[in-house]
ROKOLTOR-704054 format. One record per residue: x negated, y negated, z negated of N, C-alpha, C, O, CB in turn; residue in three letters. Coordinates in steps of 0.001 Angstrom, whole numbers, padded with zeros to 6 digits, always signed. Glycine has a CB too. Layout:
XYZXYZXYZXYZXYZALA...
***
This chain:
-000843+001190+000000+000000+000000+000000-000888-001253+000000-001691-001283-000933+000959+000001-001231UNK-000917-002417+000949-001518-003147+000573-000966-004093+000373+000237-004188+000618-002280-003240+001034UNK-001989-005504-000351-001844-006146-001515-000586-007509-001089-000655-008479-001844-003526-006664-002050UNK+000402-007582-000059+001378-007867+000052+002370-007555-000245+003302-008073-000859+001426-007965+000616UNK+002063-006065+000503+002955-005358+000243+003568-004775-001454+004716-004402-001691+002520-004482+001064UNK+002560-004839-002321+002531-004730-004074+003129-006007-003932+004167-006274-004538+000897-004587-005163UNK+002637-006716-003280+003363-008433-004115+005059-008097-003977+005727-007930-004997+002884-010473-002825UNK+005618-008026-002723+006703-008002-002105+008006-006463-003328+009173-006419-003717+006045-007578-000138UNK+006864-005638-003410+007643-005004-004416+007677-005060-005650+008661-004882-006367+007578-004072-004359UNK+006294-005383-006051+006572-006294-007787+008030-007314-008065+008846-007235-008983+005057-007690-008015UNK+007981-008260-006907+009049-009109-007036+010354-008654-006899+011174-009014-007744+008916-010021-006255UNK+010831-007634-005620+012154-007164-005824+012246-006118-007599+013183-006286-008380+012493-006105-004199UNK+011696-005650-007729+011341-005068-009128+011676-005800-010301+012294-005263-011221+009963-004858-009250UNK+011261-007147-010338+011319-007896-011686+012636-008278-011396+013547-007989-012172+010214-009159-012047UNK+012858-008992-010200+014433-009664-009747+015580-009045-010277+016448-009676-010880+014752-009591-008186UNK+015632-007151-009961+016427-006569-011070+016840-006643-011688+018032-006834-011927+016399-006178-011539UNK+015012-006375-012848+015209-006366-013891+015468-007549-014782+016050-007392-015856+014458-005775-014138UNK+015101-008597-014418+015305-009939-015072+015871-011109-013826+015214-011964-013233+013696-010434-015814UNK+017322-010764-013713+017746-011960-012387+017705-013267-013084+017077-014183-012553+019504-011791-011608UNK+018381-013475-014352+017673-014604-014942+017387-015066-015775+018257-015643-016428+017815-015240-014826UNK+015981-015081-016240+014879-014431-017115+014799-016584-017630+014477-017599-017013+013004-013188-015922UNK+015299-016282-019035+015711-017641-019627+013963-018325-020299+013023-017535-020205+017186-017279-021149UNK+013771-019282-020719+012744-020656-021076+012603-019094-022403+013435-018204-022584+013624-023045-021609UNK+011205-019301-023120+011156-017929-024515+010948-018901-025385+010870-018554-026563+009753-016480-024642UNK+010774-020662-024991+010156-021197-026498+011817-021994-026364+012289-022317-025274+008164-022480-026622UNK+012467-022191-027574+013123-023485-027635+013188-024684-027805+012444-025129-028678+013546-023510-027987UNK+013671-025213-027401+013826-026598-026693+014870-027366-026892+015846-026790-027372+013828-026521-025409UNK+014992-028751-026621+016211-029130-026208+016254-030620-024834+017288-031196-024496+016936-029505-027766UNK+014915-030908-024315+014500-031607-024056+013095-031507-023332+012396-030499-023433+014714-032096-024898UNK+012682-032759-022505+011535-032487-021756+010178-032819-022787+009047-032352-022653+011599-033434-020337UNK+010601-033660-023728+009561-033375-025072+009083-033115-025893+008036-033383-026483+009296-033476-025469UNK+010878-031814-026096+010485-030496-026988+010145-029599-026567+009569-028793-027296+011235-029960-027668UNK+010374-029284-024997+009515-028451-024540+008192-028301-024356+007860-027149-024077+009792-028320-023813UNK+007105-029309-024441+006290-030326-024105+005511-029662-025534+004509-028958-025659+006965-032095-023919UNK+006388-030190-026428+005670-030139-028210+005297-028297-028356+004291-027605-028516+007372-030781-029904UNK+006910-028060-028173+006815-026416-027890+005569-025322-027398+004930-024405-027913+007724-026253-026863UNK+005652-026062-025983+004382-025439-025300+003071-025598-025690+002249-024761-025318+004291-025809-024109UNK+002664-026727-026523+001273-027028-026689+000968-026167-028186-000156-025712-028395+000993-028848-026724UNK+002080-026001-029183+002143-025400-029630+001526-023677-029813+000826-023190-030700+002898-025824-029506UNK+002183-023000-028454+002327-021749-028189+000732-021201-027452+000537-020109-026916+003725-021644-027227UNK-000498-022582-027667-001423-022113-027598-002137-020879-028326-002535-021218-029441-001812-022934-027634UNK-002389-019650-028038-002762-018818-029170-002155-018425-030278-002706-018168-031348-003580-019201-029595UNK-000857-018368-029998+000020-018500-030636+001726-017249-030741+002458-018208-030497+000068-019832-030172UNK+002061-016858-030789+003532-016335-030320+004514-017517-030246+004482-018516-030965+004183-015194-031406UNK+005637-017173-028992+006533-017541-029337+007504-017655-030260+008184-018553-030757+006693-017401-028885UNK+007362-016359-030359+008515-016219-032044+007798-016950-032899+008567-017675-033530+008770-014465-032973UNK+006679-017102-033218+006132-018571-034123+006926-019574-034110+007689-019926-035010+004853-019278-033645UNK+006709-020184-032796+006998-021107-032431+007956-021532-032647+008050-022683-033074+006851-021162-031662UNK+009185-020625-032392+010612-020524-032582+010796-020504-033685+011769-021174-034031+011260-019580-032087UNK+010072-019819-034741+010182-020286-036254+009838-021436-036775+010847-021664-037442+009558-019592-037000UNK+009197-022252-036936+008382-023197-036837+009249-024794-036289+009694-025689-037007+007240-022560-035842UNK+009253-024677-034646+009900-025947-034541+011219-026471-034797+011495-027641-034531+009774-026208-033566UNK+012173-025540-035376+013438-026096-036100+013345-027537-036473+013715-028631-036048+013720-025319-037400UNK+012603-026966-037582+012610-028154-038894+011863-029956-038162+012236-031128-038205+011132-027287-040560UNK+010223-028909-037334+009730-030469-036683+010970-030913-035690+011264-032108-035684+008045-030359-035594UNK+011461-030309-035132+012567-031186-034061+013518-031915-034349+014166-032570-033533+013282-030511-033281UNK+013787-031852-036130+014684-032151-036850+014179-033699-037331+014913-034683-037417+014902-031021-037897UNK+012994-033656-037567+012609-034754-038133+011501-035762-037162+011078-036913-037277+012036-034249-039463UNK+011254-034367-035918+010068-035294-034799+010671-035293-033151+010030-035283-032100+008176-034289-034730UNK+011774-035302-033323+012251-034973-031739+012270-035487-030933+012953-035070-029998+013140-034715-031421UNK+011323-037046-030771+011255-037814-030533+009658-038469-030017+008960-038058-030944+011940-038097-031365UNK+008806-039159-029180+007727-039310-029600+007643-040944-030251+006863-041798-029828+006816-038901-028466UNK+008298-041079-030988+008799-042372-031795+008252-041716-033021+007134-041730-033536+010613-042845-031810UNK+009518-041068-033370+009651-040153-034336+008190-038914-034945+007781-038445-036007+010889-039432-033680UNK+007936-038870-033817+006268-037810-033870+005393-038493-034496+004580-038121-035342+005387-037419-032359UNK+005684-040080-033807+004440-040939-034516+004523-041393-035833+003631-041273-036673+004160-042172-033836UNK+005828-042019-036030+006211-041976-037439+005913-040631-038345+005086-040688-039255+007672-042233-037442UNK+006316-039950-038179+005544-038867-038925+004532-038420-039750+004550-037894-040862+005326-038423-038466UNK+003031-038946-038467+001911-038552-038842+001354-037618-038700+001928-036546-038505+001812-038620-039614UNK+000174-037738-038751-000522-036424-038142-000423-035198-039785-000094-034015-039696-002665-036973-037481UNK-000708-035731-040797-000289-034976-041568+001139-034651-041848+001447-033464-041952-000800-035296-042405UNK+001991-035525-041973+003771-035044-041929+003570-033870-040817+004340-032927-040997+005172-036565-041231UNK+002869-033763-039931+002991-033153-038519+002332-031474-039091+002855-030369-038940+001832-034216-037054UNK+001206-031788-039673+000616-030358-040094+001430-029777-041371+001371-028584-041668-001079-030498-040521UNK+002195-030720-042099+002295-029768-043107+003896-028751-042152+004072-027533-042169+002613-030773-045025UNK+004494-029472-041674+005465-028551-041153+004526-027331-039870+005076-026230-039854+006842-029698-040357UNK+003715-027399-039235+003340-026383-038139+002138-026189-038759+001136-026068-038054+003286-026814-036511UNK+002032-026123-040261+000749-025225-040631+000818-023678-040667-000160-023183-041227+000299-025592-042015UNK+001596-022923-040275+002104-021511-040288+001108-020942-038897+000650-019814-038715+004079-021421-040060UNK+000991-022094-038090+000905-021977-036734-000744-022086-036167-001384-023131-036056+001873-023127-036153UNK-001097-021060-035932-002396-020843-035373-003442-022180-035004-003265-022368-033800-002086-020058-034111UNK-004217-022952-035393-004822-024020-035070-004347-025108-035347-004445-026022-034529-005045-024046-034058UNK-003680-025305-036627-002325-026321-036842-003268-027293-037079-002650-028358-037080-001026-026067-038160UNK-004557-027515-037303-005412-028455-037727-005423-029870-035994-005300-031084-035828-007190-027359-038206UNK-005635-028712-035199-006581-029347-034217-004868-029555-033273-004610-030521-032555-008274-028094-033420UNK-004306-028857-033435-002762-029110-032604-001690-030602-033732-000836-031361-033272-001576-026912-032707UNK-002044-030554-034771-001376-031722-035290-002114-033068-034915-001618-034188-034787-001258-031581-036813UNK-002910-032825-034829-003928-033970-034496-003867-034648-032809-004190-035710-032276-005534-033241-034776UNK-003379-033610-032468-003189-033392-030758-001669-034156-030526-001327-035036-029736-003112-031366-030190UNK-000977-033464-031502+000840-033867-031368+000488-035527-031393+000577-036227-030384+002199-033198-033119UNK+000148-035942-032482+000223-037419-033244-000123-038374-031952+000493-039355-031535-001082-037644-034714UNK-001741-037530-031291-002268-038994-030155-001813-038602-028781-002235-039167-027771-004245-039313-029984UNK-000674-037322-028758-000180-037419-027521+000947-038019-027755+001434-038469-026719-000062-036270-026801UNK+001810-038291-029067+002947-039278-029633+002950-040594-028885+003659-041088-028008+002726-039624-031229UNK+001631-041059-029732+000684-042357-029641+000998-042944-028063+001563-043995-027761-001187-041890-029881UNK+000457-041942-027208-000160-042438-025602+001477-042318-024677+001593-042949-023626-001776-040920-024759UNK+002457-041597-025122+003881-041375-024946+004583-042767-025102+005158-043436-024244+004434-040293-026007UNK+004388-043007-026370+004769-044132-026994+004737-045999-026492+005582-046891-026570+003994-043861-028055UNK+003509-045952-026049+002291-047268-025414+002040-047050-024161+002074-047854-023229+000693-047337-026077UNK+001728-045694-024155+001698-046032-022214+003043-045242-021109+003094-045030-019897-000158-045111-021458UNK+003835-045026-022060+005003-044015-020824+006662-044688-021581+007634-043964-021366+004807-041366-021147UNK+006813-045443-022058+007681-046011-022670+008672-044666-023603+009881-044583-023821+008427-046942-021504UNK+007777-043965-023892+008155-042385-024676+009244-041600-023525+010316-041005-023628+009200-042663-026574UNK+008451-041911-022552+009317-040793-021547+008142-039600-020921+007093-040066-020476+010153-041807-019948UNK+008309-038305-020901+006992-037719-020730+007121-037850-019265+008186-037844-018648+006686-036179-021368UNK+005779-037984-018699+005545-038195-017092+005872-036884-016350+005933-035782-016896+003916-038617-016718UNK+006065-037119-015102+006136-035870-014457+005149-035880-013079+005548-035812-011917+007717-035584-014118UNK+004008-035964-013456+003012-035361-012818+001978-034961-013768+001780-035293-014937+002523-036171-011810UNK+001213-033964-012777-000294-033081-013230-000807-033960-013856-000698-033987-015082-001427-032519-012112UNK-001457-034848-013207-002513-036087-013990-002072-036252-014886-002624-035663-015816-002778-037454-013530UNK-000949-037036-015218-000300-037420-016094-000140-036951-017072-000425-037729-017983+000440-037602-015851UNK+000303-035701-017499+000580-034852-018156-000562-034356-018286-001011-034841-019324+001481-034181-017814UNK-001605-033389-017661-003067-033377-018196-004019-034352-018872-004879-033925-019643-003690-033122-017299UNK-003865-035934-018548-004261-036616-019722-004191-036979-020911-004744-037911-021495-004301-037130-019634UNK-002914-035575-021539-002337-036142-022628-003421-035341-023525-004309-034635-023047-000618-035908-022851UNK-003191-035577-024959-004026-034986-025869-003177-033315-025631-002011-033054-025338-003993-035887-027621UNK-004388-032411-025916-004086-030757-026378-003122-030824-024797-001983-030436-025056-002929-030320-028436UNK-003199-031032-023950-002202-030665-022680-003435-030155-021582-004431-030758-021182-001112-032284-021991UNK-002984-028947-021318-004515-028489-020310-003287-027842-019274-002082-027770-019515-006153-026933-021202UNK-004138-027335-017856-003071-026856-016728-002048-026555-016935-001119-027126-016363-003273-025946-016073UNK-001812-025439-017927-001083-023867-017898-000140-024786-018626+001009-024771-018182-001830-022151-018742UNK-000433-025789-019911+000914-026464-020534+001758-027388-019729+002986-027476-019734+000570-027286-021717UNK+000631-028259-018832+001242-029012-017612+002486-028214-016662+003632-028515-016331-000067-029325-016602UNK+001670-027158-016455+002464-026301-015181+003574-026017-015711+004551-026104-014968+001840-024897-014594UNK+003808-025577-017191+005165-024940-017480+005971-025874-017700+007149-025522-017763+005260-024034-018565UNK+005672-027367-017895+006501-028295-018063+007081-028654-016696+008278-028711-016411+005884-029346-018757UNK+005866-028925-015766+006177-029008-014801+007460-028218-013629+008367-028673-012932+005159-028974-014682UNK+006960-026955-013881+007927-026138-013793+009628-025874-014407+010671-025883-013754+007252-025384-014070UNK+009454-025679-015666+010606-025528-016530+011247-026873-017075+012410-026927-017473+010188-024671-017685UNK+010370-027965-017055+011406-029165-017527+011883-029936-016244+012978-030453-016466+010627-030335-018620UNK+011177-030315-014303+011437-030779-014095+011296-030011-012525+011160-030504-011406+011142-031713-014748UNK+011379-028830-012912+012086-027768-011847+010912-027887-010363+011174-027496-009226+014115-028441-011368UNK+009624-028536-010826+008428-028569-009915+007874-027342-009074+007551-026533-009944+007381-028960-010718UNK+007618-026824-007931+007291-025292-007897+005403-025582-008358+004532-026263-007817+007719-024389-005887UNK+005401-024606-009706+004193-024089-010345+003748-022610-010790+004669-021851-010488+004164-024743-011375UNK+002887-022041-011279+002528-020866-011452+001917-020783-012714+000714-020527-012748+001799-020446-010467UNK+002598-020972-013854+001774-020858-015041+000693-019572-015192+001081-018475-014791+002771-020815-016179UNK-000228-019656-015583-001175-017805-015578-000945-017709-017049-000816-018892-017363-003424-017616-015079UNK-000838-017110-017968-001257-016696-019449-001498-015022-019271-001451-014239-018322+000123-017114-020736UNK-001758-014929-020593-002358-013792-021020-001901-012467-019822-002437-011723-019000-001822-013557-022676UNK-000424-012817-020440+000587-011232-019603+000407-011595-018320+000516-010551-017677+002620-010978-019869UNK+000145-012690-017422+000424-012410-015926-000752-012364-015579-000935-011886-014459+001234-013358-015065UNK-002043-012843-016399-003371-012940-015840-003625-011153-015818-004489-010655-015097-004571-014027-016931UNK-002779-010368-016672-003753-008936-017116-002543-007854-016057-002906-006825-015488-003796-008419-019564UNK-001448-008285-016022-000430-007683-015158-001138-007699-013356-001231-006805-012516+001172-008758-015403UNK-001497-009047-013347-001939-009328-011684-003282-008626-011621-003734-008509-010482-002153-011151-011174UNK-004036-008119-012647-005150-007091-012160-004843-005850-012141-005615-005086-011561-006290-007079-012882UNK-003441-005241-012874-003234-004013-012865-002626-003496-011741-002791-002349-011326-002643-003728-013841UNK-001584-004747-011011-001253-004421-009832-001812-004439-008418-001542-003929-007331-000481-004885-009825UNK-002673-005221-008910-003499-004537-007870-003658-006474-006444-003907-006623-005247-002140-002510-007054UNK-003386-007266-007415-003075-008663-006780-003961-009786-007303-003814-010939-006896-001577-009083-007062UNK-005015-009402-008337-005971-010009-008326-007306-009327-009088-007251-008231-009645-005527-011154-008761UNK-008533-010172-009017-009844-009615-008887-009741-009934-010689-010300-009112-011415-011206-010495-007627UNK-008993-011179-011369-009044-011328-012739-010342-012183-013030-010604-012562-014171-009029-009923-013446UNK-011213-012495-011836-012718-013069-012260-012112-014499-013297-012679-014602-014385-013907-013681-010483UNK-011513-015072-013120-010612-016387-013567-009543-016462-013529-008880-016031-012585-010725-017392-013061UNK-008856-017273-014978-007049-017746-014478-007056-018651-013376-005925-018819-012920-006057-018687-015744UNK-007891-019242-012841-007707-020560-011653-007625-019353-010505-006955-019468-009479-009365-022027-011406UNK-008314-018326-010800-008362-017455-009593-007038-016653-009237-006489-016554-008139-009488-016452-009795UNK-006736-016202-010252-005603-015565-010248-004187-016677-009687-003213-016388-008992-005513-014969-011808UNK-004513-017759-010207-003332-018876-010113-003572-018408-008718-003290-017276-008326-003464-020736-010648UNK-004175-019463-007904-004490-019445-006890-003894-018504-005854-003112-018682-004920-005536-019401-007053UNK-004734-017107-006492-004143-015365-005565-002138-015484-005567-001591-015591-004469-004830-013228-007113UNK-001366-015451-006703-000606-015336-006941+000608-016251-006175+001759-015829-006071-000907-015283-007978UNK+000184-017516-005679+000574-018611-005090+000471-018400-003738+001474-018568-003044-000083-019689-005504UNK-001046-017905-003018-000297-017322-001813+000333-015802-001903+000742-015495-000783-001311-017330-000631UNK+000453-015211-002441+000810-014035-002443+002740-014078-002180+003538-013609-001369+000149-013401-003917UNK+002780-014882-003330+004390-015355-003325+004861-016586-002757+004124-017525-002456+004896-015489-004653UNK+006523-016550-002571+006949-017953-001724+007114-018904-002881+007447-018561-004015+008518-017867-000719UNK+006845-020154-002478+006509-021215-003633+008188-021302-003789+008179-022443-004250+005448-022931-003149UNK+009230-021050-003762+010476-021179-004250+010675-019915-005488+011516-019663-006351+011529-021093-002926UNK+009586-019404-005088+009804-018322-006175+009283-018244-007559+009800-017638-008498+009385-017244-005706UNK+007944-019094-007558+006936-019395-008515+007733-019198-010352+007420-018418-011252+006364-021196-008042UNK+009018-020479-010292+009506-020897-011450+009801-019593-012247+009575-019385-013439+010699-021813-011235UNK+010263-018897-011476+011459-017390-011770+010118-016865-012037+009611-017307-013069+012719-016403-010247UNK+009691-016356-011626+008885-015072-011333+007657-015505-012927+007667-014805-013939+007972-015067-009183UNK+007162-016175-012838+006114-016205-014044+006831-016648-014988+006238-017217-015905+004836-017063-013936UNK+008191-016533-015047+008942-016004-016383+009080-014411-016320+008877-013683-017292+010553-016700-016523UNK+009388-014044-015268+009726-012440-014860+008749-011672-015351+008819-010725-016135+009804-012080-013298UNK+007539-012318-014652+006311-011152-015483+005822-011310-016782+005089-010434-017241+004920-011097-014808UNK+006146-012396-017514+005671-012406-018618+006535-011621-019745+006145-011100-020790+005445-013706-018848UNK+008189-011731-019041+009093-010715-019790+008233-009199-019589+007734-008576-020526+010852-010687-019016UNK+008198-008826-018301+007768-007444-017902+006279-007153-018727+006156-006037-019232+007596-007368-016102UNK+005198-008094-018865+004216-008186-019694+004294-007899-021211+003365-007576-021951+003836-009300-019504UNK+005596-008083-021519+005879-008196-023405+006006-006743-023258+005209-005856-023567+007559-009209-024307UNK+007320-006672-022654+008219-005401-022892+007954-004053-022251+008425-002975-022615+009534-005707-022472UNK+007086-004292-021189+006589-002701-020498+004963-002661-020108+004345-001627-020359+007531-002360-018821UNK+004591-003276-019774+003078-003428-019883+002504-003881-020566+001983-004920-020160+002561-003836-019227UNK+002299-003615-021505+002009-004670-022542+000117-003661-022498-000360-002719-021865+003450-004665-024490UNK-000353-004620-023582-002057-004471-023375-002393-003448-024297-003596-003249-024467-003047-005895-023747UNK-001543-002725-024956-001967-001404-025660-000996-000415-024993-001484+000694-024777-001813-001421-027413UNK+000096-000574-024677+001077+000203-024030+000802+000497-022901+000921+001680-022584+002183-000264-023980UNK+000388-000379-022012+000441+000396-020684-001550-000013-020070-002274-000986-020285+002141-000503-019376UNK-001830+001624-019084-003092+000596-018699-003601+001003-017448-004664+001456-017025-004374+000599-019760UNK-002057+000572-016814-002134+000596-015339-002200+001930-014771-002650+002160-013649-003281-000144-014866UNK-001721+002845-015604-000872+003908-015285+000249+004122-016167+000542+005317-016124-001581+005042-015215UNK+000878+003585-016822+001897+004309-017455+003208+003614-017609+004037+004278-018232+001445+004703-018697UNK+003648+002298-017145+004858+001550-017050+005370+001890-015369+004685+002313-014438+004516-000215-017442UNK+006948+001498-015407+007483+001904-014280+006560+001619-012982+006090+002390-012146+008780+001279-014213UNK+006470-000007-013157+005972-000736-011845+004519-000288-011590+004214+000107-010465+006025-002428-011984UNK+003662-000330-012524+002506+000470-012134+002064+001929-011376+001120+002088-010602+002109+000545-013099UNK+003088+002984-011864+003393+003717-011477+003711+004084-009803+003152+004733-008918+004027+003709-012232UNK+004630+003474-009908+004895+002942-008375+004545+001900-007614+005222+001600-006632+005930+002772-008185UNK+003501+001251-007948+002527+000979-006989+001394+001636-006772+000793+001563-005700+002184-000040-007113UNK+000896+002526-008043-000696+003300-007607-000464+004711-008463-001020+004959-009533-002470+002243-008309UNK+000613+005712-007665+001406+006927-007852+000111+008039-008216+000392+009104-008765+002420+007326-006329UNK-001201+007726-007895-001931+008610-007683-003307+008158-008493-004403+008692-008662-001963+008843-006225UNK-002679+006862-008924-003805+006608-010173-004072+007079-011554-003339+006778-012497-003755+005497-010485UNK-005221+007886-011672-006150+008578-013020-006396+007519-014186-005782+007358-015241-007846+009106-012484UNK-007454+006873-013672-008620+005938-014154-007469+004690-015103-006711+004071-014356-009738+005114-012440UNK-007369+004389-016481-007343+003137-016968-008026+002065-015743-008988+002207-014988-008157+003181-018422UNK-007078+000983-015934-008162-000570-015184-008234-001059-016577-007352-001109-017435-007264-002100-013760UNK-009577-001437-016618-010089-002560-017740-009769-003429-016864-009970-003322-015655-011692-002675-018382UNK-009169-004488-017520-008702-005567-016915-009619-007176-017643-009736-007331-018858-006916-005436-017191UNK-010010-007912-016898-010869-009094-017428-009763-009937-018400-008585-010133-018104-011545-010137-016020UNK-010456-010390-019654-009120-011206-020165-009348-012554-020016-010548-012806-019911-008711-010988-021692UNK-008717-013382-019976-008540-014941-019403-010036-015920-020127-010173-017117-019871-006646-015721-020147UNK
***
């Protein structure tokens, strides 16, 4: 089978199984999604989801974020993996929201990559999921899924981005790197499956022995 042809059936595959495969952090807004995502660095979602209740309650705002403080900010998301260096991040991306975007978050790359703690992959999903942009977020599950199927080399996430983008139609991007990251939790996951033993693997390399060590991001 070659490596179109895996693309072309990975996707009818996930479409199935997830026709529509919902946002995993909550939200209510393009700057709780924003807070959300920068959050979910190194992190779980279900954290996350535990966690930003209370800040959205009292920071839902980047008014409100700034008022806060960078400490008001850590003592609520200290549960949360790097809460030191991510509260510190929330406060002066508040700050630059606040003074230079009239607290409306921008909707471009640049833009959004100049913020504090905002790097591609947080850009892209905003980009994507708050303002319906076609992007390709990579994380963990799609960077280690796209080497098992057989659709990228894994040398880099820029690489993989890249592979994955021509591989698929850019109308498809939004859906789909929600699709695999569901399919990443729940059937391939990085002790569970290793590129022989989940459905889709299976049926793309029927005759595969060998584990793939797969490069991690």
């Amino acid at each position: 089978m070659k490596k179109q042809e895996r693309a072309n059936l990975v996707r009818r595959r996930l479409g199935e199984l997830y026709p529509a495969p919902p946002i995993p952090l909550d939200h209510q807004d393009e700057f709780t999604l924003l807070v959300a995502v920068l959050l979910s660095a190194q992190c779980t979602d279900k954290k996350v989801n535990e966690v930003t209740p209370e800040l959205f309650e009292v920071a839902g705002t980047p008014e409100k974020m700034l008022s806060l403080g960078e400490q008001g900010i850590l003592r609520i998301i200290r549960p949360i993996g790097l809460s030191n260096s991510k509260s510190k991040n929330l406060y002066r991306l508040a700050n630059r929201l606040v003074e230079e975007h009239g607290c409306i978050v921008p909707r471009t790359f640049d833009e959004l990559e100049a913020l504090a703690g905002v790097g591609h992959k947080t850009a892209s999903v905003v980009m994507a999921q708050a303002f319906g942009e076609p992007a390709f977020p990579v994380d963990t599950h799609i960077h280690r899924l796209a080497q098992r199927w057989g659709l990228s080399s894994g040398k880099s996430v820029v690489e993989t981005e890249a592979g994955l983008k021509k591989l698929f139609p850019k109308e498809s991007w939004n859906e789909l790197h929600l699709q695999i990251i569901y399919y990443g939790r729940e059937h391939c996951t990085a002790r569970g499956c290793d590129g022989t033993k989940c459905g889709i693997c299976r049926e793309l390399y029927p005759n595969r022995k060998t584990p793939v060590v797969w490069r991690k991001a």
